[in-house]
N, CA and C atoms of all chains as a GROMACS GRO file, in nm:
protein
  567
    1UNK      N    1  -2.105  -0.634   1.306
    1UNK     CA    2  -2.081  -0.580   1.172
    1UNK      C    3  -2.000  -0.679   1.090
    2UNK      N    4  -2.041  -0.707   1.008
    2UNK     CA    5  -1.980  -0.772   0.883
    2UNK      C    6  -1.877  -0.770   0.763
    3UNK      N    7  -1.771  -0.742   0.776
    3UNK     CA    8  -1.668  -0.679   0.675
    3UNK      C    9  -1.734  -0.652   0.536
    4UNK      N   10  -1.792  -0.784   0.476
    4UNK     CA   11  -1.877  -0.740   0.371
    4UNK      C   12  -1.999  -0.625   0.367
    5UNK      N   13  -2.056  -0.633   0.457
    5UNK     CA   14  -2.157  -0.558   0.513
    5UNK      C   15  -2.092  -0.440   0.517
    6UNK      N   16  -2.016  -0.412   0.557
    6UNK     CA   17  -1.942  -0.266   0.540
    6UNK      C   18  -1.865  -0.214   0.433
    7UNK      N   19  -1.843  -0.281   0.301
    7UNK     CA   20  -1.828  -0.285   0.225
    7UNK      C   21  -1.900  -0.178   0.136
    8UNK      N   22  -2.005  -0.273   0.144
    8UNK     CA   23  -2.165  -0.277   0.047
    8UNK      C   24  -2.187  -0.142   0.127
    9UNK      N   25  -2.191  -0.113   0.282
    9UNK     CA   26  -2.186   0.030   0.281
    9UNK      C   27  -2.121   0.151   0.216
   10UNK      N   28  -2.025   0.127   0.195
   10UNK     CA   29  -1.931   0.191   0.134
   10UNK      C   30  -1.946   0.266   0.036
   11UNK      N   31  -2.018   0.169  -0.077
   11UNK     CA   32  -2.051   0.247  -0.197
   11UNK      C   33  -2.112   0.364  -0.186
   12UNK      N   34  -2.043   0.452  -0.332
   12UNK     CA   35  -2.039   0.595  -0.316
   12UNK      C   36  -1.978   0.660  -0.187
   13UNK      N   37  -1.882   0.619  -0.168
   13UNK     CA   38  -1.837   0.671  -0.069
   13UNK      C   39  -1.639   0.673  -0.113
   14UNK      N   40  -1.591   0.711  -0.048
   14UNK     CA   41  -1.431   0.721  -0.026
   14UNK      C   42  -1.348   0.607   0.016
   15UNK      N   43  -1.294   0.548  -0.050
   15UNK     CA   44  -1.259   0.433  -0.029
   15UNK      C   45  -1.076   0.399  -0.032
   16UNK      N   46  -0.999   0.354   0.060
   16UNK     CA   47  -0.840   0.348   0.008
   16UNK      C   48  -0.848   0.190   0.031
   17UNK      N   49  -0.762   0.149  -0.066
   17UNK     CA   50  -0.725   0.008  -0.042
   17UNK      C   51  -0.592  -0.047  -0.116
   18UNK      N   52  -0.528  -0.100  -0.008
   18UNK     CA   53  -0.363  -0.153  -0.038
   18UNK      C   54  -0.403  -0.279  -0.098
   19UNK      N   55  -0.328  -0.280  -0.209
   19UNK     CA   56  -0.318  -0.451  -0.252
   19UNK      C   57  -0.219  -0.506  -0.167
   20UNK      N   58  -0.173  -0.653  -0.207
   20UNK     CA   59  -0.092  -0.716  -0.147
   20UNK      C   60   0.022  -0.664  -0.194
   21UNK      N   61   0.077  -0.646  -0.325
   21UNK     CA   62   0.181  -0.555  -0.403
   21UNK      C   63   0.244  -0.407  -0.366
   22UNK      N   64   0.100  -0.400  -0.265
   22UNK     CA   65   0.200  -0.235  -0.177
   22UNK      C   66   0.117  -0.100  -0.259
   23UNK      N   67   0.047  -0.169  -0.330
   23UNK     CA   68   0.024  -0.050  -0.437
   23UNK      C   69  -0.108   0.004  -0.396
   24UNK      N   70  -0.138   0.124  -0.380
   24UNK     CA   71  -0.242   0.193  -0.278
   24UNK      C   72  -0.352   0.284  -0.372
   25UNK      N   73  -0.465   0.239  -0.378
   25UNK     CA   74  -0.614   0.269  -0.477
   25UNK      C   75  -0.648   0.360  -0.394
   26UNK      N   76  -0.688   0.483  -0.404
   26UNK     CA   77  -0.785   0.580  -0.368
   26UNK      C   78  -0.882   0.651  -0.467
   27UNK      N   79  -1.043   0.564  -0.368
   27UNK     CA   80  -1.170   0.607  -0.479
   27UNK      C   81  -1.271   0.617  -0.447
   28UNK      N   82  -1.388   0.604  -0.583
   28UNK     CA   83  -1.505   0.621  -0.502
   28UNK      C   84  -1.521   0.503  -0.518
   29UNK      N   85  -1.633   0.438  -0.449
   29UNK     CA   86  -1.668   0.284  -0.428
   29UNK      C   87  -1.756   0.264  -0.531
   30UNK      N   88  -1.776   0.196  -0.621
   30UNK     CA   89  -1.857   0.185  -0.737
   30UNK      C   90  -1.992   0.065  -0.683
   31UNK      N   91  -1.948  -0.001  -0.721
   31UNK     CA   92  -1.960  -0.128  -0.666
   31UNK      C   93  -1.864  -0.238  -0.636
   32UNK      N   94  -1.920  -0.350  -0.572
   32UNK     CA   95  -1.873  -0.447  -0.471
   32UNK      C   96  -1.908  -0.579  -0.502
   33UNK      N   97  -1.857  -0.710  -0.475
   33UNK     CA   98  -1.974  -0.847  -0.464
   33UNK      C   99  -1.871  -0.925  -0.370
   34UNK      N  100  -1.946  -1.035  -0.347
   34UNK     CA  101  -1.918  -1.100  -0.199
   34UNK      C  102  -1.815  -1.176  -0.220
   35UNK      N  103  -1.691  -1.159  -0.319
   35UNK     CA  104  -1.551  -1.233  -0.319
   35UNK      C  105  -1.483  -1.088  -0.260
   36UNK      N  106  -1.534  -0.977  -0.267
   36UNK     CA  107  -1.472  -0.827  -0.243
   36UNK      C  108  -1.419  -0.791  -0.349
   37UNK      N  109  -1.429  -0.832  -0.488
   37UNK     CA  110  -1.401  -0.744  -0.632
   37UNK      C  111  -1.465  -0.638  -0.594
   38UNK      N  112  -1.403  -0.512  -0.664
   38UNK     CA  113  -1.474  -0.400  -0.641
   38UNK      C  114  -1.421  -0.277  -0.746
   39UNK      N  115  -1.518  -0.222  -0.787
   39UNK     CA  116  -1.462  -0.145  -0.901
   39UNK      C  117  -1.506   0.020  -0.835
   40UNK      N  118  -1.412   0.117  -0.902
   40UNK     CA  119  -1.411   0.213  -0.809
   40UNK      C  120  -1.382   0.318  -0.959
   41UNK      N  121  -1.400   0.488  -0.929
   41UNK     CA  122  -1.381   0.562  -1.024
   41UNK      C  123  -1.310   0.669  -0.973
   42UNK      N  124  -1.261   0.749  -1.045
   42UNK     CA  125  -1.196   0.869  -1.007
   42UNK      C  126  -1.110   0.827  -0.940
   43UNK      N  127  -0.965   0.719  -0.960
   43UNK     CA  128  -0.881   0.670  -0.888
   43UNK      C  129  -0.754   0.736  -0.878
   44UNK      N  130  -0.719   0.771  -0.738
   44UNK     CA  131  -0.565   0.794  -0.787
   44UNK      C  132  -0.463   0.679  -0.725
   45UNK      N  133  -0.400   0.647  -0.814
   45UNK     CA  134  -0.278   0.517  -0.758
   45UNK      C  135  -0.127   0.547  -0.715
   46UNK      N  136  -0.115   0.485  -0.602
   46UNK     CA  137  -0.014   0.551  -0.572
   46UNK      C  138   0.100   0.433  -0.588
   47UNK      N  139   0.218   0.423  -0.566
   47UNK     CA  140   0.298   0.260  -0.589
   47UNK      C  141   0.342   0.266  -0.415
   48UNK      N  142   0.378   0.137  -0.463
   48UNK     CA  143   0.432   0.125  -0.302
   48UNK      C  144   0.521   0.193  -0.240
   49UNK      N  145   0.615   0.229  -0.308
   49UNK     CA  146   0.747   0.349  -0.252
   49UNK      C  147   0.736   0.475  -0.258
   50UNK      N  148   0.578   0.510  -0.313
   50UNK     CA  149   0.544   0.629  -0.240
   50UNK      C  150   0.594   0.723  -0.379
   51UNK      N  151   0.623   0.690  -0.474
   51UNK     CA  152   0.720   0.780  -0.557
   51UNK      C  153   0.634   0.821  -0.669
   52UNK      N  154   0.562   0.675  -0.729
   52UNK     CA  155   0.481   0.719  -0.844
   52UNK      C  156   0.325   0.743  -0.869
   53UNK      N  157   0.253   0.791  -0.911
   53UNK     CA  158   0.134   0.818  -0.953
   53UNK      C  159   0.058   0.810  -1.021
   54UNK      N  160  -0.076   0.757  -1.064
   54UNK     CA  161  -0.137   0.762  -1.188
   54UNK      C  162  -0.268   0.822  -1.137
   55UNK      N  163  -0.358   0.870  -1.234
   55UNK     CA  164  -0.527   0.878  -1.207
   55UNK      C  165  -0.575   0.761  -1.279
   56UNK      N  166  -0.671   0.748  -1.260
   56UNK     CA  167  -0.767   0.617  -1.355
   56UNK      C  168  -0.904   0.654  -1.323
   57UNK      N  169  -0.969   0.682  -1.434
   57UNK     CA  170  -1.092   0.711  -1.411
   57UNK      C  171  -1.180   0.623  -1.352
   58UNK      N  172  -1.165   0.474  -1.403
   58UNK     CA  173  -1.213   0.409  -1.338
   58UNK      C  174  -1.141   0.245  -1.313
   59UNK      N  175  -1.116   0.190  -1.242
   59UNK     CA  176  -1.045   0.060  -1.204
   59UNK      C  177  -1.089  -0.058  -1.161
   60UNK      N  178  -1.111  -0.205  -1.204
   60UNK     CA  179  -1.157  -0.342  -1.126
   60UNK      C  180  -1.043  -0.390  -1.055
   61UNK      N  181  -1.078  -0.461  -0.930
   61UNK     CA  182  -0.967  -0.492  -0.868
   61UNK      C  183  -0.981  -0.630  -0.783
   62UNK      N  184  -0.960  -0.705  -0.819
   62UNK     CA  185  -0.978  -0.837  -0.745
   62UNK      C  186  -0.986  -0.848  -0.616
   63UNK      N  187  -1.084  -0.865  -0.572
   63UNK     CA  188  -1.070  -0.919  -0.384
   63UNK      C  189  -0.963  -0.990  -0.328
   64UNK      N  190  -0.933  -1.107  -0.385
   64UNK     CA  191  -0.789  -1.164  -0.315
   64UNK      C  192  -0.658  -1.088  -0.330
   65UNK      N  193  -0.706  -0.967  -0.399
   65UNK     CA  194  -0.550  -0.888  -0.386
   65UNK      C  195  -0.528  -0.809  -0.317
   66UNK      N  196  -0.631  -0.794  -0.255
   66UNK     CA  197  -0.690  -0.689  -0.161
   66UNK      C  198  -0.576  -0.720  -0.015
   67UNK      N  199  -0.525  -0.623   0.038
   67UNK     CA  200  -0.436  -0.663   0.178
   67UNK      C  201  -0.568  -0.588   0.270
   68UNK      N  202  -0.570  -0.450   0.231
   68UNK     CA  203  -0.715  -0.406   0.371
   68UNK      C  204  -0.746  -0.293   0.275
   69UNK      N  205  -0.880  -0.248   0.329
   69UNK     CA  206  -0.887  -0.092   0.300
   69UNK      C  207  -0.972  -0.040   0.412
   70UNK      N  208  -0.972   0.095   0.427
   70UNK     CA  209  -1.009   0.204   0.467
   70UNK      C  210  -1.106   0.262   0.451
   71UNK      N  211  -1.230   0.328   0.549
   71UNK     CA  212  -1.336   0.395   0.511
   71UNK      C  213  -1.388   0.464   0.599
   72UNK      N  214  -1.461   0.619   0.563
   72UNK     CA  215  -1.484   0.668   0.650
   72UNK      C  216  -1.574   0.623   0.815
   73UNK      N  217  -1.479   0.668   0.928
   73UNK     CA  218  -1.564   0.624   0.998
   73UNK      C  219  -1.693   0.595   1.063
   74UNK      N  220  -1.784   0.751   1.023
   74UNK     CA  221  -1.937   0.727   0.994
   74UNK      C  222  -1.953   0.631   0.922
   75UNK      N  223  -1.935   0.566   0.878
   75UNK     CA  224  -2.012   0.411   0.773
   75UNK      C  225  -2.023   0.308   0.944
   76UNK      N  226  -1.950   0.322   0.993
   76UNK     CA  227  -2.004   0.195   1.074
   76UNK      C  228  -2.125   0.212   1.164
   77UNK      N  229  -2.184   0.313   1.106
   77UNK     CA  230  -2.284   0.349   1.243
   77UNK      C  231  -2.419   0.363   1.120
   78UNK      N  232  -2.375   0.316   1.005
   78UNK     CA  233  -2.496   0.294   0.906
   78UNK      C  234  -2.580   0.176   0.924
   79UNK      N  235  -2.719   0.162   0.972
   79UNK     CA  236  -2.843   0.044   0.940
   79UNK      C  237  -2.760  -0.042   0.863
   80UNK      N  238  -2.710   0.002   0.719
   80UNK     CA  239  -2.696  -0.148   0.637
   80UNK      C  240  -2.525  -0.174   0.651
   81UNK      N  241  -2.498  -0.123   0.709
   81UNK     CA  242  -2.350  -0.212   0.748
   81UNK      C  243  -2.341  -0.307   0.870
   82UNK      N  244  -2.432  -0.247   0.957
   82UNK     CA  245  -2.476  -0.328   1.117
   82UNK      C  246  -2.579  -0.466   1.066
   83UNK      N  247  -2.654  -0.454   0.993
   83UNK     CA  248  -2.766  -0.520   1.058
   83UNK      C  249  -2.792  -0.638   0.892
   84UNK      N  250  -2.684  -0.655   0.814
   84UNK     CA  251  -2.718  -0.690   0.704
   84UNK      C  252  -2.628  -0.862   0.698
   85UNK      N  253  -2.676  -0.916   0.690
   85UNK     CA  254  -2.660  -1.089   0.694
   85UNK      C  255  -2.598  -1.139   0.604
   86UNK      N  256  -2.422  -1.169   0.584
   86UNK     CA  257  -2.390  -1.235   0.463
   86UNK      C  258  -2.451  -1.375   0.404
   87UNK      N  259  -2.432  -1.380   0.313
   87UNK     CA  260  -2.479  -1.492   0.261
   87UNK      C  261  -2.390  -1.617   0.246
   88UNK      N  262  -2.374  -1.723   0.274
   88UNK     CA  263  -2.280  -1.822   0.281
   88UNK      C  264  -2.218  -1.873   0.125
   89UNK      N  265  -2.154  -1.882   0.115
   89UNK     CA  266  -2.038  -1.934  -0.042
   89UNK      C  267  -1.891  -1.952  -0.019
   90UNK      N  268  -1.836  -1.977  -0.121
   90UNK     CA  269  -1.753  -2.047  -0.150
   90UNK      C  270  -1.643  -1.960  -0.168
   91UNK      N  271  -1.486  -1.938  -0.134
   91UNK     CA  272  -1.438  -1.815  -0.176
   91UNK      C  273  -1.382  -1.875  -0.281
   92UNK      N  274  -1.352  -1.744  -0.406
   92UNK     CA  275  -1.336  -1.782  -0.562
   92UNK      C  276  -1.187  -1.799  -0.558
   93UNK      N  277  -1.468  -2.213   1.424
   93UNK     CA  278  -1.384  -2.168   1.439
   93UNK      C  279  -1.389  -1.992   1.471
   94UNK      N  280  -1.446  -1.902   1.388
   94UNK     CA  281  -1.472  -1.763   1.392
   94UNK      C  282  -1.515  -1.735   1.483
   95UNK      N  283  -1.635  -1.844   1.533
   95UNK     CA  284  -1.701  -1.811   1.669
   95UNK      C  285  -1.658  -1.782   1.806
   96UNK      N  286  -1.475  -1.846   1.821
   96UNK     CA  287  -1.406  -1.828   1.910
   96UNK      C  288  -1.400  -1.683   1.930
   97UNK      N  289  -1.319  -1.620   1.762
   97UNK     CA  290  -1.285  -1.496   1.752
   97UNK      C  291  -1.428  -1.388   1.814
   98UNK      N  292  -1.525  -1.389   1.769
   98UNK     CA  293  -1.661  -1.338   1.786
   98UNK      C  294  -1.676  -1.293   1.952
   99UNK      N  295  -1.608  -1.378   2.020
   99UNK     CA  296  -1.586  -1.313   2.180
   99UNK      C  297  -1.518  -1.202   2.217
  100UNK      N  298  -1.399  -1.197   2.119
  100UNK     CA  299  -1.310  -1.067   2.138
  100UNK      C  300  -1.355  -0.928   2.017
  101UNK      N  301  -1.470  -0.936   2.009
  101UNK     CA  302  -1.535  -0.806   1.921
  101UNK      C  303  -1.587  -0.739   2.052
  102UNK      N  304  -1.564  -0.585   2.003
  102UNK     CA  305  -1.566  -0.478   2.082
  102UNK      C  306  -1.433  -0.517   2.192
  103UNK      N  307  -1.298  -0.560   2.198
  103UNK     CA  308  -1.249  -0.616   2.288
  103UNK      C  309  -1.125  -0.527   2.182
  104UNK      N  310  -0.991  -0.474   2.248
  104UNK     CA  311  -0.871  -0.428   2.190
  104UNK      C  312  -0.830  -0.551   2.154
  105UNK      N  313  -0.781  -0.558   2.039
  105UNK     CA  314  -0.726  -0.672   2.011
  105UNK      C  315  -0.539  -0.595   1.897
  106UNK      N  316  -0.470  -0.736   1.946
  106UNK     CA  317  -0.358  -0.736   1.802
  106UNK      C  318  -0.331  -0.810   1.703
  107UNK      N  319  -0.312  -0.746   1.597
  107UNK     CA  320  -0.360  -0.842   1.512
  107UNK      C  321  -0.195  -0.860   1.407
  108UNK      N  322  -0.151  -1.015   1.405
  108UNK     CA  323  -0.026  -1.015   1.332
  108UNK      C  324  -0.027  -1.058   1.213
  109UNK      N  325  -0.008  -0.966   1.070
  109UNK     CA  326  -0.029  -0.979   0.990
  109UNK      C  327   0.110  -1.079   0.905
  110UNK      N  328   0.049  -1.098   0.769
  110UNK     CA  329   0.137  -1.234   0.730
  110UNK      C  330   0.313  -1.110   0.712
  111UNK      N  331   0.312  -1.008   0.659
  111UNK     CA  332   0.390  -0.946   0.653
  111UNK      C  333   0.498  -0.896   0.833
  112UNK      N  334   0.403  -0.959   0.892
  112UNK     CA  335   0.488  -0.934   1.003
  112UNK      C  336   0.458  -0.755   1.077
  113UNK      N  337   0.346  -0.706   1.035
  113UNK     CA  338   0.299  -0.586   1.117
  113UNK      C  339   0.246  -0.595   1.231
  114UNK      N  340   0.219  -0.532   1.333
  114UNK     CA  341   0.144  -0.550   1.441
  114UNK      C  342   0.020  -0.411   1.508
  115UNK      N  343  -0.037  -0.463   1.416
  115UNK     CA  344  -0.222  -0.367   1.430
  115UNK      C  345  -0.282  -0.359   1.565
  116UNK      N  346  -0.257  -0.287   1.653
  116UNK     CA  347  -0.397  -0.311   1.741
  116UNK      C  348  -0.502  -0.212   1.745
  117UNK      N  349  -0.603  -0.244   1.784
  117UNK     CA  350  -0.740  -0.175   1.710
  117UNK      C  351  -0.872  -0.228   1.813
  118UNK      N  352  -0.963  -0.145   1.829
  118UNK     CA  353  -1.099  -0.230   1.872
  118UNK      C  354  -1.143  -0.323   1.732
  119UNK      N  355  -1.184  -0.479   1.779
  119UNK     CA  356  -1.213  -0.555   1.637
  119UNK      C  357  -1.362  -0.508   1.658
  120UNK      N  358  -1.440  -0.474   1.556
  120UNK     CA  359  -1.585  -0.439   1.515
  120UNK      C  360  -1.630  -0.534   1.452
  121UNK      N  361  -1.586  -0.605   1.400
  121UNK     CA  362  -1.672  -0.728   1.296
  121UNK      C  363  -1.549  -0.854   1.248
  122UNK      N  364  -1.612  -0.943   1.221
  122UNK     CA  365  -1.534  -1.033   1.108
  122UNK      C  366  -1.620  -1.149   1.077
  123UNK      N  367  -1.580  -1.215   0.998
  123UNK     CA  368  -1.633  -1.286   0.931
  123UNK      C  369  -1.555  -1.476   0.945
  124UNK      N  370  -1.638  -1.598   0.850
  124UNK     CA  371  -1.574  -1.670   0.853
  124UNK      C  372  -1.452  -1.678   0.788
  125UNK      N  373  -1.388  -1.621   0.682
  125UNK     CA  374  -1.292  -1.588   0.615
  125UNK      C  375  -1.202  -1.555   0.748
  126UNK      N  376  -1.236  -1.462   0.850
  126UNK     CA  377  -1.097  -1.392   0.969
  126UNK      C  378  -1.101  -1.221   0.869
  127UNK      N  379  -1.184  -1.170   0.753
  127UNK     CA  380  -1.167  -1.077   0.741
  127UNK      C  381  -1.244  -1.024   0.903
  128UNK      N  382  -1.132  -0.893   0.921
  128UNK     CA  383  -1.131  -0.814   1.046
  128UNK      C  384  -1.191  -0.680   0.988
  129UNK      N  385  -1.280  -0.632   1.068
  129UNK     CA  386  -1.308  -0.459   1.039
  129UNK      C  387  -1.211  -0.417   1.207
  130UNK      N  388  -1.172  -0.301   1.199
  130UNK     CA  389  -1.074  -0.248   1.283
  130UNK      C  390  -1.103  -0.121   1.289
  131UNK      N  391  -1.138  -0.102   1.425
  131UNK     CA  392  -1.212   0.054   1.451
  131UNK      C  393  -1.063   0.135   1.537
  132UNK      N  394  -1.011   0.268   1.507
  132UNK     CA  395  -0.931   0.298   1.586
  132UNK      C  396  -0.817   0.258   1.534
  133UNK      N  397  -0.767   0.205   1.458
  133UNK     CA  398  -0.662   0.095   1.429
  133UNK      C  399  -0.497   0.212   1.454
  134UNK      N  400  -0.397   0.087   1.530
  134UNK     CA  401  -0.282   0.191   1.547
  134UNK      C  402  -0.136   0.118   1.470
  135UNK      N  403  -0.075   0.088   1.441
  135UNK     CA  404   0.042   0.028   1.365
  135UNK      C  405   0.172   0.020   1.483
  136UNK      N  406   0.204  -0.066   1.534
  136UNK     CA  407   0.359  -0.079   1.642
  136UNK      C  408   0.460  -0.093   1.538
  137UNK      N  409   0.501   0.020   1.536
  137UNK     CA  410   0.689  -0.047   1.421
  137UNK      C  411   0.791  -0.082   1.505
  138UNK      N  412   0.876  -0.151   1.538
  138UNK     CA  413   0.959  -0.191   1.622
  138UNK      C  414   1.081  -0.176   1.517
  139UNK      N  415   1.167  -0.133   1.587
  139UNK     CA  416   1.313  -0.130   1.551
  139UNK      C  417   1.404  -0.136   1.627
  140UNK      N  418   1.541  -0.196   1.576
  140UNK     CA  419   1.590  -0.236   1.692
  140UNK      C  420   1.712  -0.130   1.745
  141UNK      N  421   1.727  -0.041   1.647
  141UNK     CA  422   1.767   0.138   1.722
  141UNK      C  423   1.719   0.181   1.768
  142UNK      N  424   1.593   0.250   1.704
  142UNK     CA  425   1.487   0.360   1.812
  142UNK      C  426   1.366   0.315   1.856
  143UNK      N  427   1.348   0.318   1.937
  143UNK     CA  428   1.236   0.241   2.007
  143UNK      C  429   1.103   0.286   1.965
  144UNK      N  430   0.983   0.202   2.021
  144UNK     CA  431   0.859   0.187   1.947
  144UNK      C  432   0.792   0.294   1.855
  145UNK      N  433   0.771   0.272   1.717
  145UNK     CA  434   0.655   0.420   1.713
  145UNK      C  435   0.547   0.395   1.673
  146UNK      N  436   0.435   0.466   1.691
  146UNK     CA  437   0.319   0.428   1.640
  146UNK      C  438   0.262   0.494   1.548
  147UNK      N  439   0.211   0.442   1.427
  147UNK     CA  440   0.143   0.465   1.285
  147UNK      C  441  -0.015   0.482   1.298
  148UNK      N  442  -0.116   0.517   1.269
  148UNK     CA  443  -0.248   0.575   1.308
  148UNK      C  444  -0.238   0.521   1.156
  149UNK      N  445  -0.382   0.455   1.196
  149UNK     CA  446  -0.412   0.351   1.013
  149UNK      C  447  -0.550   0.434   0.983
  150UNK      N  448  -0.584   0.540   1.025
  150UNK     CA  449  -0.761   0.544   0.981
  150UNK      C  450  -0.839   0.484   1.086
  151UNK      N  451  -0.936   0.550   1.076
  151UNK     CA  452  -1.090   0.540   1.174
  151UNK      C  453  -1.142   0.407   1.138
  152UNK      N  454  -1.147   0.379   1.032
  152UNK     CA  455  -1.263   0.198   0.988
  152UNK      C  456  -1.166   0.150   0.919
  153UNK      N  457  -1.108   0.027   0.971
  153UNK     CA  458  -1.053  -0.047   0.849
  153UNK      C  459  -1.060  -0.178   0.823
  154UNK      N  460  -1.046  -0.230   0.719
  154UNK     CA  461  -1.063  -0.421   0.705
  154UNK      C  462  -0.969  -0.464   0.662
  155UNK      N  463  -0.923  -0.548   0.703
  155UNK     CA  464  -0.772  -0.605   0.694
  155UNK      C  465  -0.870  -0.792   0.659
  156UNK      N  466  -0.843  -0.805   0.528
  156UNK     CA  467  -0.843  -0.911   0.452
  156UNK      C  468  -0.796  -1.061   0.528
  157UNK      N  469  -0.894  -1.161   0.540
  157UNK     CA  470  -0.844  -1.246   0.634
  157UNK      C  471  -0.729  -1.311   0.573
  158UNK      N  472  -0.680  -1.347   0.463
  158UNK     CA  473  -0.577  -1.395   0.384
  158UNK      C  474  -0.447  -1.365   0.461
  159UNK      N  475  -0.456  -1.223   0.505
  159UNK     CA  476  -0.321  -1.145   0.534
  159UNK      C  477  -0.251  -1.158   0.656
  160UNK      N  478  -0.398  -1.196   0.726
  160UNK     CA  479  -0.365  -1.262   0.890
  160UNK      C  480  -0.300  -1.377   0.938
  161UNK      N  481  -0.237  -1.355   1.023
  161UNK     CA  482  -0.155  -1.471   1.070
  161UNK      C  483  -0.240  -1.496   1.226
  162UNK      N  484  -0.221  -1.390   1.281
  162UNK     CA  485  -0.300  -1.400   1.451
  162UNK      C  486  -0.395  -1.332   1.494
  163UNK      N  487  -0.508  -1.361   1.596
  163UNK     CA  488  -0.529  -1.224   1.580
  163UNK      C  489  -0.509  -1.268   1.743
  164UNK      N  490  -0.510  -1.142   1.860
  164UNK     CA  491  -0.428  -1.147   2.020
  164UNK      C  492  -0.521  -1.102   2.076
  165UNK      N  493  -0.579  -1.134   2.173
  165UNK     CA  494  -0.651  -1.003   2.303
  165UNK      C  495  -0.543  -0.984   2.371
  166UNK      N  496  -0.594  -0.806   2.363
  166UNK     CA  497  -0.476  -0.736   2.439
  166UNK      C  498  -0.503  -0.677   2.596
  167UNK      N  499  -0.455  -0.720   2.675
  167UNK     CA  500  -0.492  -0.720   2.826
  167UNK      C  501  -0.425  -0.538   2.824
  168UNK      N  502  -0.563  -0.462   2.845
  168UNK     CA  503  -0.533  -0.328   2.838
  168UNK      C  504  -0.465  -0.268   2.983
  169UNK      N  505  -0.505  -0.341   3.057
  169UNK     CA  506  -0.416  -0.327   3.194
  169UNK      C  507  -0.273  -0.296   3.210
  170UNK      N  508  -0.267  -0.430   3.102
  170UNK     CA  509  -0.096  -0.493   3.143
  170UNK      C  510   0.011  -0.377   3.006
  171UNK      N  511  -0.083  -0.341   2.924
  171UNK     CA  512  -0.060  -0.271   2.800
  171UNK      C  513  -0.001  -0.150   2.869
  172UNK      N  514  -0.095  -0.114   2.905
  172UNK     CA  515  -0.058   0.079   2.920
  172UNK      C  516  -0.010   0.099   3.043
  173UNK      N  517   0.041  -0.050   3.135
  173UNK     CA  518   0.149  -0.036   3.225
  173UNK      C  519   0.292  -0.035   3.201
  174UNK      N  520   0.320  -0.105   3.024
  174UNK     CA  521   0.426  -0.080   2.976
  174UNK      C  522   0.468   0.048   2.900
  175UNK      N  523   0.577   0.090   2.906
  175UNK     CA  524   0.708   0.206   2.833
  175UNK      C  525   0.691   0.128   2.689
  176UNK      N  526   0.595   0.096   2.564
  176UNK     CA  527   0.661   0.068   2.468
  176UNK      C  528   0.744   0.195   2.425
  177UNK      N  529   0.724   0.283   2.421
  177UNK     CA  530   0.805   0.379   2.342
  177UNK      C  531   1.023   0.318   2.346
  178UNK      N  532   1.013   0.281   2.518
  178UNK     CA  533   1.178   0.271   2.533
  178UNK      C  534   1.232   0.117   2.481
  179UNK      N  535   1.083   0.043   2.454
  179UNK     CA  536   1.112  -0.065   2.405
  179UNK      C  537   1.212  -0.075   2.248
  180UNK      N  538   1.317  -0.121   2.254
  180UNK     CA  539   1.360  -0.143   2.109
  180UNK      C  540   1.399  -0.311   2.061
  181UNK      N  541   1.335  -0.316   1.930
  181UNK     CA  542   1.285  -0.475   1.900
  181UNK      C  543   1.327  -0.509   1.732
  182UNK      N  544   1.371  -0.616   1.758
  182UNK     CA  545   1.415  -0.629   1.557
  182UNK      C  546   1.259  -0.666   1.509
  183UNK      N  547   1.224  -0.613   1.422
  183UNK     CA  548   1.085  -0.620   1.316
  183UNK      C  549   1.098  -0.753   1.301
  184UNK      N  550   0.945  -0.769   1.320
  184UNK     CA  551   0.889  -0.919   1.289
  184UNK      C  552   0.922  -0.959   1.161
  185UNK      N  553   0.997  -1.080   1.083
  185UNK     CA  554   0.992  -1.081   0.948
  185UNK      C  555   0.836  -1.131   0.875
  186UNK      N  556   0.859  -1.101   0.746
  186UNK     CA  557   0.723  -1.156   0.670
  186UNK      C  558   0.718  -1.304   0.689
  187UNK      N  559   0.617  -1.360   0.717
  187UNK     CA  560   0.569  -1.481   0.678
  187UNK      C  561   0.637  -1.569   0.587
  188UNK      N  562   0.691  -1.676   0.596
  188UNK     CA  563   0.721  -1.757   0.457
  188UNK      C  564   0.616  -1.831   0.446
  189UNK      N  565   0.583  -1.864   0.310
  189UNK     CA  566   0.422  -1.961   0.219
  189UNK      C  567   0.472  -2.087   0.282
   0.00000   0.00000   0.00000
């Protein structure tokens, strides 16, 4: 399985992801592309100390800011997260 | 280089992040980047009062190769012959650039 590949599964699906800043995205997966930008809707943000909150209907979020995210565990047992071939490039 | 890593998929592995966390998890995937997918994933906090606890990260996760510092095979033998719980340890510090 392919981190990207599981990604690209993802969409429309439930998605959490910590930036490097601590600051924690929970959404739906909109779309994705192969630096891991990824734009997501119905967001709620949480900060790193756990204290503050926002919604955002919808949010872009740079791949290199990305620390990890989270996804349900049925996605890894999806055809296109297993069996799908990244494509070779350059990271931005 | 990745291809080394590619031996220890489906294998428990730990993984030391630049922040100084310590993940272990079955590795499911990665890439040439070192992004990790992490099936199972568990969090070791070490402190050097109360001894080990463990954090439960979610069922699927990808931990960004940027963030990585190591990643470990973990000899499951030698693992769950140790007491981490009575273990007490000063926290790894973050990474300096």
């Amino acid at each position: 399985m392919f981190p990207l590949s599981l990604l690209n599964a993802a969409t429309d699906n439930q998605i959490l992801i910590e930036l490097k800043n601590g600051f924690c995205y929970n959404g739906l997966l909109v779309n994705c592309d192969k630096f891991m930008n990824v734009n997501l809707k119905d967001v709620t943000l949480t900060s790193k100390n756990g204290q503050e909150f926002w919604k955002l209907n919808s949010c872009y979020i740079r791949g290199a800011t990305i620390k990890y995210f989270q996804v349900e565990p049925e996605l890894a047992d999806r055809d296109s997260a297993i069996s799908v071939h990244p494509t070779s490039h350059t990271a931005a | 280089m990745a291809a080394e890593l590619g031996k220890l998929i489906d294998h428990r592995v730990m993984v030391l992040t630049n922040e100084g966390r310590t993940i272990v998890g079955d590795l499911a995937g990665l890439d040439q980047s070192i992004n990790l997918i992490l099936r199972d994933s568990v969090e070791r906090v070490w402190s050097s009062d109360k001894g080990m606890e463990l954090v439960p990260s979610g069922g699927l996760s990808m931990l960004r190769g940027d963030s990585v510092a190591a990643v470990c095979e973990l000899n499951a033998d030698a693992d769950a012959a140790m007491d981490w719980e009575a273990v007490k340890a000063d926290a790894i510090p973050r990474l300096k650039p």
